[in-house]
C-alpha angles and dihedrals in degrees: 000000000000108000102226096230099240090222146032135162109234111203119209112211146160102283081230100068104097123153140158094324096273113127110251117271106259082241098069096036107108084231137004134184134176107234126207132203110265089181103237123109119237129235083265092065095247135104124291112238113176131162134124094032093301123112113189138175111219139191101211097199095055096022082230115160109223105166118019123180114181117194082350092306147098118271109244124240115285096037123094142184127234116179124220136193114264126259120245123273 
């Protein structure tokens, strides 16, 4: 049996912001929020993450995004979400 990970940090940046592969440095993502578990499972099928006025949710074993509210909306085109793991606390 998989562990859901309770927590990750979704970054929100500029779809174009591709690199070498490497997720953005929290410092240049336009937002960031850590995300916790809240238990329930999404429409998509996978586990509900929410915090910091982000809901997501998350497929844990590939850290897709398949659903993503901010500030209780849609993200517009052009943005996009990487998910990193969360900082210690």
């Amino acid at each position: 049996m998989t562990t859901v990970p309770r927590r990750f940090e979704l970054l929100l940046v500029a779809a174009f912001s591709e690199g070498d592969g490497a997720p953005p440095a929290p410092a240049t993502a336009l937002r960031s929020a850590v995300v916790e578990a809240t238990g329930d499972t999404g429409a998509s099928g996978y586990p509900r993450y929410a915090g910091e006025g982000m809901e997501a949710d998350i497929d844990p074993e590939t850290l897709t995004v398949e659903a993503l509210l901010v500030d209780g909306a849609e993200i517009d085109y052009g943005l996009s979400v990487r998910v990193v793991a969360a900082p210690a606390t």
